[in-house]
C-alpha positions as a Markdown table, in Angstrom:
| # | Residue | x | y | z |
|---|---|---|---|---|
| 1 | Unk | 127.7 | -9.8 | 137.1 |
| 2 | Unk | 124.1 | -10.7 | 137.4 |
| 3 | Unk | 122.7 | -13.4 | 140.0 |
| 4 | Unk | 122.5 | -16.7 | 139.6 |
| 5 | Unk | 119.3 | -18.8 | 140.4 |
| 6 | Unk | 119.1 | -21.9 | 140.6 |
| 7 | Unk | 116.0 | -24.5 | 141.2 |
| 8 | Unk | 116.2 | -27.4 | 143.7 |
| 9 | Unk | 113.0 | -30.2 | 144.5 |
| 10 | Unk | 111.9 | -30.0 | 148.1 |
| 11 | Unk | 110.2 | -33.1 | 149.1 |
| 12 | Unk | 107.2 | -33.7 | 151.0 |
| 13 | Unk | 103.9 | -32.9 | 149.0 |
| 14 | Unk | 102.1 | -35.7 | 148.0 |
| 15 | Unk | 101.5 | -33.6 | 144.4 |
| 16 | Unk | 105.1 | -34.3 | 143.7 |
| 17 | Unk | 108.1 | -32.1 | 144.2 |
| 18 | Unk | 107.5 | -28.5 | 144.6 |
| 19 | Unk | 110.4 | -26.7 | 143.1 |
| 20 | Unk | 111.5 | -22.9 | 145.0 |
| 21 | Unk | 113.9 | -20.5 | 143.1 |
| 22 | Unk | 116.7 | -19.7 | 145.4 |
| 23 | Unk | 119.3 | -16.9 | 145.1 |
| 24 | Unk | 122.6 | -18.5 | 144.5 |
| 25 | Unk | 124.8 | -16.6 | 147.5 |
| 26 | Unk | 128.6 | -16.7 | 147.9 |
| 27 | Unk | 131.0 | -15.1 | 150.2 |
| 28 | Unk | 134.4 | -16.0 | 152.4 |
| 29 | Unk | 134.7 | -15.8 | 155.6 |
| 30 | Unk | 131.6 | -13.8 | 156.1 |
| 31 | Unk | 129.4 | -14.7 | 159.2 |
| 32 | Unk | 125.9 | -13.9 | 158.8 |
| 33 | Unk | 125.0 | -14.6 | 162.6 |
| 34 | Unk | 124.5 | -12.4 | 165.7 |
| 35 | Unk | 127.3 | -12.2 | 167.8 |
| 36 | Unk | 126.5 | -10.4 | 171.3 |
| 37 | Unk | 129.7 | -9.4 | 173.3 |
| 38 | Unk | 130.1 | -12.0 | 176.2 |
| 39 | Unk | 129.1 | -9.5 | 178.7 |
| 40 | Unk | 125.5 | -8.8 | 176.4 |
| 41 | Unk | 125.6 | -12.8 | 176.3 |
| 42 | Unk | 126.0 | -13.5 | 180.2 |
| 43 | Unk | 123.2 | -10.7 | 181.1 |
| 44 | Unk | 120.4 | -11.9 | 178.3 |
| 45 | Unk | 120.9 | -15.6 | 180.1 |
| 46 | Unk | 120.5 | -13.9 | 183.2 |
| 47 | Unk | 117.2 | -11.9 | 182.0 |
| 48 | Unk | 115.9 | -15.7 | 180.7 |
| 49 | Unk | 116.9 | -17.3 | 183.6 |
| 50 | Unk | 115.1 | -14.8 | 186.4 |
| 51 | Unk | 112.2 | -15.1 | 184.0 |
| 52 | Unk | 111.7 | -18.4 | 184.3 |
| 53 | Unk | 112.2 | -18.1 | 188.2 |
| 54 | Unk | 109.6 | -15.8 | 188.3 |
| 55 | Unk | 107.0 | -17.7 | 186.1 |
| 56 | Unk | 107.6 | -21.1 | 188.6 |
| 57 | Unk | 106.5 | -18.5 | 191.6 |
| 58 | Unk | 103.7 | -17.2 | 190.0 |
| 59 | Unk | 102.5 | -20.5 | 189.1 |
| 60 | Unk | 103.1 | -21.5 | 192.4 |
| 61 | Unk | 101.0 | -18.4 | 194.2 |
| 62 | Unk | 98.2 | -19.2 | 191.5 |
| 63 | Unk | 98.0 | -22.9 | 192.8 |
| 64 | Unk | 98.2 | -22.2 | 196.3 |
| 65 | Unk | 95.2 | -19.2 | 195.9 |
| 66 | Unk | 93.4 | -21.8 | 194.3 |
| 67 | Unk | 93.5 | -24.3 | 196.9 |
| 68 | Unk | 93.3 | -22.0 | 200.0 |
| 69 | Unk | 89.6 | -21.0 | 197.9 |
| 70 | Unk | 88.8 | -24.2 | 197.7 |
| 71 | Unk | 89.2 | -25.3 | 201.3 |
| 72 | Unk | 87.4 | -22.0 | 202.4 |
| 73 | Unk | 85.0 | -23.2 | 200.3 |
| 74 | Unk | 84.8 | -26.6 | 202.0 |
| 75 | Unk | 85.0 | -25.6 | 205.7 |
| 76 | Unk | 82.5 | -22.5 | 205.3 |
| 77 | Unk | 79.7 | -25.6 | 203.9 |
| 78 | Unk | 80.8 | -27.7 | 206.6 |
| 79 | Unk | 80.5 | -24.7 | 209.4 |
| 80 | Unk | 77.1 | -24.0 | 207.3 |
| 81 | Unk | 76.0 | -27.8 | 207.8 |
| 82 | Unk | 77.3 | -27.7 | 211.4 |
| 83 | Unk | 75.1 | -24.3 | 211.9 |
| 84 | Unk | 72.1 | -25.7 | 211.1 |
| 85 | Unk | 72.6 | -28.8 | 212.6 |
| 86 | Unk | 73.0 | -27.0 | 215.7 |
| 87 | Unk | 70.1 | -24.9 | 215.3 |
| 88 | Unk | 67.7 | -27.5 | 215.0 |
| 89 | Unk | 64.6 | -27.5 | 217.1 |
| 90 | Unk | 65.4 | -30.0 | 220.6 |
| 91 | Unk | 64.3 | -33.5 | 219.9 |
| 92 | Unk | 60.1 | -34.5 | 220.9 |
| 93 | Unk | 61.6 | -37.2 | 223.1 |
| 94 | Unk | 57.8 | -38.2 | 224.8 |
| 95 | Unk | 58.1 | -41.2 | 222.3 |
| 96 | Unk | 61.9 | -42.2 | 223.6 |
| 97 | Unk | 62.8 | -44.7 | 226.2 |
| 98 | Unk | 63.9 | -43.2 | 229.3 |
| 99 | Unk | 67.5 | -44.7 | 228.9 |
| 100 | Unk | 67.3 | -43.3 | 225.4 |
| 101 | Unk | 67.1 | -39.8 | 226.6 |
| 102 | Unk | 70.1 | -40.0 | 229.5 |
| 103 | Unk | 72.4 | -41.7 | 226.6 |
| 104 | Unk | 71.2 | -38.7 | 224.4 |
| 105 | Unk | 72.2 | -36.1 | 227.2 |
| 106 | Unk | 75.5 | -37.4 | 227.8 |
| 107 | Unk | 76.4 | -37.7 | 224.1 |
| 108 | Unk | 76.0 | -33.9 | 224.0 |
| 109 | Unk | 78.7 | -33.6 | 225.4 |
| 110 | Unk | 81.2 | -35.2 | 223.2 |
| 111 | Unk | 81.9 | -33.0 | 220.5 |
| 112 | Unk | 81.1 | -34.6 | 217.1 |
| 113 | Unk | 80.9 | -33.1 | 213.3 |
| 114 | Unk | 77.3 | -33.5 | 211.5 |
| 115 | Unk | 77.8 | -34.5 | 207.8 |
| 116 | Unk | 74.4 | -34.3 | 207.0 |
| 117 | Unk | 70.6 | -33.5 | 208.6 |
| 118 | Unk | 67.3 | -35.6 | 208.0 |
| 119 | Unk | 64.5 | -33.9 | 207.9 |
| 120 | Unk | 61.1 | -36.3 | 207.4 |
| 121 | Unk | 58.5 | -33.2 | 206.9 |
| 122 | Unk | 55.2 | -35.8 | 207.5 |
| 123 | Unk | 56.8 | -36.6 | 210.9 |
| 124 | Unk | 58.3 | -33.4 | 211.8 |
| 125 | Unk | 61.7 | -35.3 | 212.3 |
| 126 | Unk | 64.8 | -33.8 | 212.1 |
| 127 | Unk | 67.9 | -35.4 | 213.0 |
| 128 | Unk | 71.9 | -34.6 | 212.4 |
| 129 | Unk | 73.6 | -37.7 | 210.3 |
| 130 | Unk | 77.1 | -38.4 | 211.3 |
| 131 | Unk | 79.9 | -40.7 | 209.2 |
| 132 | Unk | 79.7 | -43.8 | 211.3 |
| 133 | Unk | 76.9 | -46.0 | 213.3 |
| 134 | Unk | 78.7 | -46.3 | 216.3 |
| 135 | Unk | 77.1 | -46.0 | 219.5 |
| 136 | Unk | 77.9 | -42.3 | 220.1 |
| 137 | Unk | 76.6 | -41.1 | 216.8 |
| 138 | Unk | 73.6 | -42.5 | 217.4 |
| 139 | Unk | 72.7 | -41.8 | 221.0 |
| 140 | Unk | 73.2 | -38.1 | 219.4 |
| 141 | Unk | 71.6 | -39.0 | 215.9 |
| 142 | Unk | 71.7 | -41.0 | 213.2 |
| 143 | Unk | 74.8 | -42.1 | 211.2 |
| 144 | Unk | 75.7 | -43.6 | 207.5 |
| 145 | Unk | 76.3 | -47.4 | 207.7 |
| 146 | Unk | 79.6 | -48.0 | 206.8 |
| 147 | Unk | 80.1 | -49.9 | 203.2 |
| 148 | Unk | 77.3 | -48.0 | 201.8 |
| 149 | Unk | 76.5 | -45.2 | 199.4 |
| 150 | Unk | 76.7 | -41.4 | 200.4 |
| 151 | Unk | 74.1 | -38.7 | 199.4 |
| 152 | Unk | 76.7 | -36.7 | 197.4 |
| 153 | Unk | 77.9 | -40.0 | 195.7 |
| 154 | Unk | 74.8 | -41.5 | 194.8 |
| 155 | Unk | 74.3 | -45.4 | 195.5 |
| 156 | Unk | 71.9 | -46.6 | 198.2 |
| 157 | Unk | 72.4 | -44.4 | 201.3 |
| 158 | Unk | 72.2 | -46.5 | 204.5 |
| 159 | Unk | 71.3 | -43.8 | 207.2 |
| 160 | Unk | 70.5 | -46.1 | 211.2 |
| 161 | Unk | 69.2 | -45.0 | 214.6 |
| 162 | Unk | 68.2 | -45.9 | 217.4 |
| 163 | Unk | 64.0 | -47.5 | 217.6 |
| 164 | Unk | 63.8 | -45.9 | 220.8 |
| 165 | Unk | 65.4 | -42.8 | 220.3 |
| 166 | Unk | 65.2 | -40.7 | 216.9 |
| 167 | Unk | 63.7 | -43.4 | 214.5 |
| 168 | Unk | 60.8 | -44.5 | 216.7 |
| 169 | Unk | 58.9 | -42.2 | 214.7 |
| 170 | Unk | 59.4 | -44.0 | 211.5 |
| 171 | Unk | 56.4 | -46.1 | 212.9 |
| 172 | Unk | 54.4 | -43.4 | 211.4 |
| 173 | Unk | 56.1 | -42.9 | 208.2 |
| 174 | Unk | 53.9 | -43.8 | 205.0 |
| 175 | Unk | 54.5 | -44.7 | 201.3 |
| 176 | Unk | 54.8 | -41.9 | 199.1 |
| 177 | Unk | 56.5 | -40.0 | 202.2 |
| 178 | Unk | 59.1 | -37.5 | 201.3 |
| 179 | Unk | 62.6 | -37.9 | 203.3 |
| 180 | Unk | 65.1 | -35.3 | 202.4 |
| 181 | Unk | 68.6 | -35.3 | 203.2 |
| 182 | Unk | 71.1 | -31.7 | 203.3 |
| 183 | Unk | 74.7 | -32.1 | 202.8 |
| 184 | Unk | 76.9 | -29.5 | 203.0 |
| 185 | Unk | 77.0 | -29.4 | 198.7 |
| 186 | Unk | 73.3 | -30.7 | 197.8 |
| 187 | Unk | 69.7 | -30.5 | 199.5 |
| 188 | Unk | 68.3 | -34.3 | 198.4 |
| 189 | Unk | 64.8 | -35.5 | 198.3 |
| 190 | Unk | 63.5 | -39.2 | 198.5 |
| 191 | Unk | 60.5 | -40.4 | 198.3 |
| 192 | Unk | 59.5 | -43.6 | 200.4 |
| 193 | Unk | 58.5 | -46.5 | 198.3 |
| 194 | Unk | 58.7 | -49.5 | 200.4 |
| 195 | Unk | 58.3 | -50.4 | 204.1 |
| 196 | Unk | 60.0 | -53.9 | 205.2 |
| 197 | Unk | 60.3 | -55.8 | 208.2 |
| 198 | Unk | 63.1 | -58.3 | 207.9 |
| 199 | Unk | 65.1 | -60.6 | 209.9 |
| 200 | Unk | 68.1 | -58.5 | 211.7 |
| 201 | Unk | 70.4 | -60.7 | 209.5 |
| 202 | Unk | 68.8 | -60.3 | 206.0 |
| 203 | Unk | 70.9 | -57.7 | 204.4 |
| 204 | Unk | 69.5 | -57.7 | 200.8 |
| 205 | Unk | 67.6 | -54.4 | 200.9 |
| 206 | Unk | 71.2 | -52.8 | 202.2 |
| 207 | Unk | 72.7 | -54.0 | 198.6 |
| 208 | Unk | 73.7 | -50.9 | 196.2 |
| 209 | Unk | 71.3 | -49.5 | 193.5 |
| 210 | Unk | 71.8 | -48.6 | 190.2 |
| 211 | Unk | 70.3 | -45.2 | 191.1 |
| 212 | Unk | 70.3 | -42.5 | 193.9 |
| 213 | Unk | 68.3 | -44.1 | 197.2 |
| 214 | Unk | 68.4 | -44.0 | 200.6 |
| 215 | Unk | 67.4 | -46.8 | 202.9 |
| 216 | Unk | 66.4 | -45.7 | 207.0 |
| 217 | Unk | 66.7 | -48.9 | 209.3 |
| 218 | Unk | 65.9 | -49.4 | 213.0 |
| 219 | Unk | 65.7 | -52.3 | 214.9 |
| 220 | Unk | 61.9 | -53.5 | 215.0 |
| 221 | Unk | 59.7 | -54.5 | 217.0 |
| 222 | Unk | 60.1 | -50.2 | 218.0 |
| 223 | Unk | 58.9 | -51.2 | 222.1 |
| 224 | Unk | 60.6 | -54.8 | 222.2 |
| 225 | Unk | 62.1 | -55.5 | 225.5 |
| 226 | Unk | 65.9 | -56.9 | 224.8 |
| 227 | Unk | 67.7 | -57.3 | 221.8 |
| 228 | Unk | 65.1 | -56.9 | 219.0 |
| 229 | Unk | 65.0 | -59.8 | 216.4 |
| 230 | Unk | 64.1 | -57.7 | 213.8 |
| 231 | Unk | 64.7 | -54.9 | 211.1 |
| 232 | Unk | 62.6 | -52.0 | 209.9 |
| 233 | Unk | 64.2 | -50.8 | 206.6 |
| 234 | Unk | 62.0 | -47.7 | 204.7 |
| 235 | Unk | 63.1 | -47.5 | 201.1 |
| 236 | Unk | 63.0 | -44.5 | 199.1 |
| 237 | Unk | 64.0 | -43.6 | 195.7 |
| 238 | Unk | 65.3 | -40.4 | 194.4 |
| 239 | Unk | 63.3 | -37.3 | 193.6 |
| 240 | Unk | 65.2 | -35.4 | 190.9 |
| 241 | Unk | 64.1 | -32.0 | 190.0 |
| 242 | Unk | 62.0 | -32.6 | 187.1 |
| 243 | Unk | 59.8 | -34.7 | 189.0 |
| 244 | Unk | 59.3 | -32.6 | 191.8 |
């Protein structure tokens, strides 16, 4: 007996139905299926299940590579930073003020991890930056100010120290100055564009910028006796490689 066909609409085309021949096909009790003995069954679950085991721990040694690179990565800058911040030349301390130099020597002492160096090339300056302002970072250097932008984050980048110590050279510095700044990712370069003298409780020029800067601040007058009443603040803007 010859087959039967037989047309049925399938929906779904926004032509209108699309109609597919299909073979008319009987049978009883006929299974048209797969059928694996229960022993073929229990070991291909076993086979799908170790697979999947062994994906998650491949994944898992991929990730963990990945982040053990990374930190490497991270720690061999930071040593790298550290290096160099180590193998700077000794401070010229003939400017500094004799209690200056003894805080200086004892802070040698305390160990203490440079996030960044300052180099001013016009002054011959060069000077580890450490993350906070506090009293030991800067009887060793010079240290962000807290609230304020970071080189590798962009913002205005408040960087103090001590008039007596490090920064009594900015008494020297000039517009048009370069200032860089080394991280343990970027080398940065500024160029100074102001020079202020403010009361030591004016904190516009600390306020964020729209763009990359860096603002150095000591306290001023740089051979007051006391408590100086003022602020010497050197802005500088960023020098991005096309300019340079």
């Amino acid at each position: 007996m010859p087959h039967q066909y037989s047309t049925e609409a399938f929906h779904g085309s926004d032509q209108g139905p699309i109609h597919k021949l299909r073979r008319g096909f009987h049978s009883r009790g006929v299974s048209h299926g797969i059928h694996l003995p229960s022993g073929g069954r229990h070991a291909y679950t076993r086979v799908l299940r170790w697979t999947e085991i062994g994906a998650y721990i491949a994944g898992a040694l991929l990730c963990s590579l990945f982040a053990l690179a990374q930190a490497d990565s991270a720690l061999g800058s930071t040593n790298a930073i550290e290096e160099f911040a180590a193998s700077l030349t000794p401070p010229d301390q003939s400017l500094w003020a004799a209690g200056r130099v003894r805080d200086y020597q004892a802070a040698q002492k305390s160990p203490m991890q440079a996030v960044a160096v300052l180099t001013i090339p016009s002054l011959k300056l060069e000077v580890p930056v450490f993350d906070t302002d506090d009293e030991l970072s800067l009887n060793r250097g010079a240290g962000l100010v807290a609230g304020m932008g970071t080189p590798d984050s962009g913002g205005n980048v408040g960087i103090a120290g001590h008039r007596d110590g490090f920064f009594r050279a900015l008494k020297d510095i000039k517009v048009g100055d370069v200032i860089e700044i080394r991280t343990r990712l970027n080398l940065h370069r500024y160029r100074v564009t102001t020079i202020d003298i403010v009361d030591k409780d004016d904190k516009r020029l600390l306020a964020d910028t729209e763009l990359p800067a860096v603002t150095l601040v000591t306290c001023y007058p740089f051979y007051f006796v006391g408590n100086a009443p003022q602020r010497y603040l050197v802005a500088a803007t960023y020098v991005w490689p096309s300019d340079s």
